[in-house]
Z-matrix of the N, CA and C atoms (Angstrom, degrees):
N
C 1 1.449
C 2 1.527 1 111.55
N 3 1.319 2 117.83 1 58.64
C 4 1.387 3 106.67 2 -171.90
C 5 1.119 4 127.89 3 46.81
N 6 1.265 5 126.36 4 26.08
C 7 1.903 6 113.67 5 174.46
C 8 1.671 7 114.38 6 61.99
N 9 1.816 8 95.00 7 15.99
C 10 1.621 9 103.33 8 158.71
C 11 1.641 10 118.52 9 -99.38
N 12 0.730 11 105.93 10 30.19
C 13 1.552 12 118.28 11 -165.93
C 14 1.753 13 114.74 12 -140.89
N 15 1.509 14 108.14 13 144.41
C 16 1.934 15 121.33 14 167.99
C 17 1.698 16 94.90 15 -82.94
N 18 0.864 17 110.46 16 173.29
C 19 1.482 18 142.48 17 114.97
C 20 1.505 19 147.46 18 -70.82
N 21 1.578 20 129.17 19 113.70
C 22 1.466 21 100.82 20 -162.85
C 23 1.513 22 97.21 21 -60.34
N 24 0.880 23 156.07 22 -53.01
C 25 1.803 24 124.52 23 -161.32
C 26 1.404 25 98.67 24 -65.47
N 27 1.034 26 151.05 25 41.08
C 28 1.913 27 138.79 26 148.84
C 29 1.461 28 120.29 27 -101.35
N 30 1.110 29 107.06 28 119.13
C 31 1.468 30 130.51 29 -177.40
C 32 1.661 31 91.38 30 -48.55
N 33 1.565 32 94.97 31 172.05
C 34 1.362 33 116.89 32 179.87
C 35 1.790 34 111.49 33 -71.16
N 36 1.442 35 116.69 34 -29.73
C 37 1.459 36 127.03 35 -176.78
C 38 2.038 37 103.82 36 -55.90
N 39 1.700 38 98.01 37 -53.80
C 40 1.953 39 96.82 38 167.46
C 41 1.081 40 107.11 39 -69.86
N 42 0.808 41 133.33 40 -19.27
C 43 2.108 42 110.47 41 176.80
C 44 1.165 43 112.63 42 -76.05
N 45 1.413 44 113.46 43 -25.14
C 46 1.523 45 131.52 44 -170.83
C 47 1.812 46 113.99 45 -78.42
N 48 1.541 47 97.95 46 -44.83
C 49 1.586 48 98.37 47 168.57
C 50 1.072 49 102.34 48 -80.30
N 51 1.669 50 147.60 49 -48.07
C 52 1.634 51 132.38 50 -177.55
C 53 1.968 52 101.81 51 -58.01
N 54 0.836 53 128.39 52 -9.04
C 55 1.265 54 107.61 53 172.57
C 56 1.586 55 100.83 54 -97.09
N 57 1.105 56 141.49 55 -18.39
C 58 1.377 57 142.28 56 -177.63
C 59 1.267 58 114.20 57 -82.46
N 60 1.808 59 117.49 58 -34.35
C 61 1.275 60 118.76 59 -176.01
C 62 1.903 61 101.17 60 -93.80
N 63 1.334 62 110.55 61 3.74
C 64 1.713 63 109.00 62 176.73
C 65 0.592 64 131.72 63 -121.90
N 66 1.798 65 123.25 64 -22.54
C 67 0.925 66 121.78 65 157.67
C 68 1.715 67 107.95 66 96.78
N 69 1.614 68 97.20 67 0.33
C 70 1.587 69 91.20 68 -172.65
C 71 1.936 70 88.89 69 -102.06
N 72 1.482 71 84.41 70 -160.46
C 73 2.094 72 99.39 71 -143.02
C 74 1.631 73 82.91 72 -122.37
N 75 1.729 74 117.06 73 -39.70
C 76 1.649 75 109.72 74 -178.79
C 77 1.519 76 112.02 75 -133.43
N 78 1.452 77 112.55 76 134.37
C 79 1.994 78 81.59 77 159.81
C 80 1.373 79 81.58 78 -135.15
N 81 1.676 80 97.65 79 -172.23
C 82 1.541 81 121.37 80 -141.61
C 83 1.825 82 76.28 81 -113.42
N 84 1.807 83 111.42 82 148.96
C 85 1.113 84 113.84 83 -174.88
C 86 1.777 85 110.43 84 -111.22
N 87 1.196 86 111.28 85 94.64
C 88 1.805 87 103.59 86 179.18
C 89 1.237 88 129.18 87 -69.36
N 90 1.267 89 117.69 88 175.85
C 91 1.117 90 147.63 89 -167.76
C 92 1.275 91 144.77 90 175.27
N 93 1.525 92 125.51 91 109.08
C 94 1.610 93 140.40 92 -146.96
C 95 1.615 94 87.74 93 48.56
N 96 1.676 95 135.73 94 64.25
C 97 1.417 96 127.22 95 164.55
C 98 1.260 97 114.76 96 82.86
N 99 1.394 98 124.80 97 -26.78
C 100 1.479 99 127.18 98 -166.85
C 101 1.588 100 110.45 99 -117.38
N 102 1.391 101 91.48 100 166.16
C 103 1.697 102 105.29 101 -148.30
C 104 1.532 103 84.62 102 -93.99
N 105 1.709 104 137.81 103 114.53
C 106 1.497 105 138.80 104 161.61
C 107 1.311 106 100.45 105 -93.08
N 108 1.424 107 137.31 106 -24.46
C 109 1.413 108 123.94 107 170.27
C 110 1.605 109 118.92 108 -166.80
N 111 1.393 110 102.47 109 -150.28
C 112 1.515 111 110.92 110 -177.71
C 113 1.096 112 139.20 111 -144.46
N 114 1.148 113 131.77 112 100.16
C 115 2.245 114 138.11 113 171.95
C 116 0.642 115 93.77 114 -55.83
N 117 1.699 116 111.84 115 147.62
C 118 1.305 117 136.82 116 131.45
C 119 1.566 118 119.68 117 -129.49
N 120 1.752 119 99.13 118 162.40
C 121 1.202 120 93.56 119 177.72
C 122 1.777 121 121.75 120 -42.56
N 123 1.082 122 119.62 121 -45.31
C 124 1.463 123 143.33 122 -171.14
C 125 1.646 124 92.95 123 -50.39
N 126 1.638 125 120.62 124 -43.18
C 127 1.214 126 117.41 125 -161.38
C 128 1.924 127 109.45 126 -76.74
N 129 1.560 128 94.58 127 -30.52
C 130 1.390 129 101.54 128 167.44
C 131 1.756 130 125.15 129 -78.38
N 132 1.279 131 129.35 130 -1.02
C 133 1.669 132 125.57 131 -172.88
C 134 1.964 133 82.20 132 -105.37
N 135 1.367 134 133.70 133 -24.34
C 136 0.831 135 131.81 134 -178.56
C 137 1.156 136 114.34 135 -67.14
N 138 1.271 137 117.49 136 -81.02
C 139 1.455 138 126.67 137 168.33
C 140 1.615 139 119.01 138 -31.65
N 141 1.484 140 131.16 139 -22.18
C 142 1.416 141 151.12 140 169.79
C 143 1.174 142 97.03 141 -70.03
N 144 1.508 143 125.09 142 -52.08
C 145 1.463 144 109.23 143 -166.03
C 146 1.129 145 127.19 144 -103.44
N 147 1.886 146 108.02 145 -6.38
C 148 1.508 147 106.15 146 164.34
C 149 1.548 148 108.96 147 -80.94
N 150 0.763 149 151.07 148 -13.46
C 151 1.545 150 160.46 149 169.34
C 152 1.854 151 113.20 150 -102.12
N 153 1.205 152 115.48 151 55.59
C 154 1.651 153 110.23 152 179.33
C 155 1.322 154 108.79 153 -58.05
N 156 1.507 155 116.49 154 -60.47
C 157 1.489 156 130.02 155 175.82
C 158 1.483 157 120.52 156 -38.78
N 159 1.487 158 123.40 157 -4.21
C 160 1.091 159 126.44 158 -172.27
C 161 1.585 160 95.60 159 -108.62
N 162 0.968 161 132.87 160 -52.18
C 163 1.945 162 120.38 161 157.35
C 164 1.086 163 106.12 162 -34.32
N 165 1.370 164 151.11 163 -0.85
C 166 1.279 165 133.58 164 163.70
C 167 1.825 166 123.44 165 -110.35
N 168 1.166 167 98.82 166 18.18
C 169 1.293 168 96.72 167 177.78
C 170 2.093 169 100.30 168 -158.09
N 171 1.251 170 97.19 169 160.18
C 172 1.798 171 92.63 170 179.60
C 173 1.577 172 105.23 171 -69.48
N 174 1.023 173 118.39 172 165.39
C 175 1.751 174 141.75 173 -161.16
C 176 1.500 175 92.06 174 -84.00
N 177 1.208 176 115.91 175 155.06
C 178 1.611 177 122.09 176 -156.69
C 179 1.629 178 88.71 177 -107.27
N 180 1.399 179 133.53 178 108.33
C 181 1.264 180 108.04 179 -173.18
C 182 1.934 181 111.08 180 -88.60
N 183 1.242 182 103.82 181 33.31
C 184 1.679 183 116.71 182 162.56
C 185 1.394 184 113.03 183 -81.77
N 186 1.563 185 109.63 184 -18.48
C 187 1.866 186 111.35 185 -160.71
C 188 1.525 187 91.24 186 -77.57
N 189 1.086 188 90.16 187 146.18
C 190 1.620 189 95.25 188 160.52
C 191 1.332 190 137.98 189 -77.77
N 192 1.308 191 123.41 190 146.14
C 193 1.755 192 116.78 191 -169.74
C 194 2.166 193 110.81 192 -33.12
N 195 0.719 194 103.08 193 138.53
C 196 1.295 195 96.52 194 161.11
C 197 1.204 196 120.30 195 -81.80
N 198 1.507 197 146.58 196 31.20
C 199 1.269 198 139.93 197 170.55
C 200 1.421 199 119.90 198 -135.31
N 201 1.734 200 108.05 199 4.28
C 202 1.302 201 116.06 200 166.13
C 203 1.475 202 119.26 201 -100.54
């Protein structure tokens, strides 16, 4: 999809630069090619503020993707 689009295995950090480098507000999240859902900006200030304590330390890379 033009590099408007995640992958479900991509952390919240790629959704975060594809919305910075696009300028768009949602994209659709694939998988095996196909669209299972949808980010938005809204989904990322959320996820920031239910987890504050996690801006203070590096990302645990044990967590699981956030989009599965």
């Amino acid at each position: 999809m033009c590099g408007r689009s995640v992958k479900a295995h991509d952390d919240l950090r790629a959704a975060y630069r594809t919305f910075r480098r696009t300028g768009v507000r949602r994209l659709p999240v694939l998988a095996a090619g196909r669209v299972v859902g949808v980010v938005t900006v809204d989904d990322l200030f959320l996820d920031v503020f239910r987890r504050p304590a996690d801006l203070r330390r590096p990302g645990d890379p044990r967590e699981p993707a956030p989009f599965q």
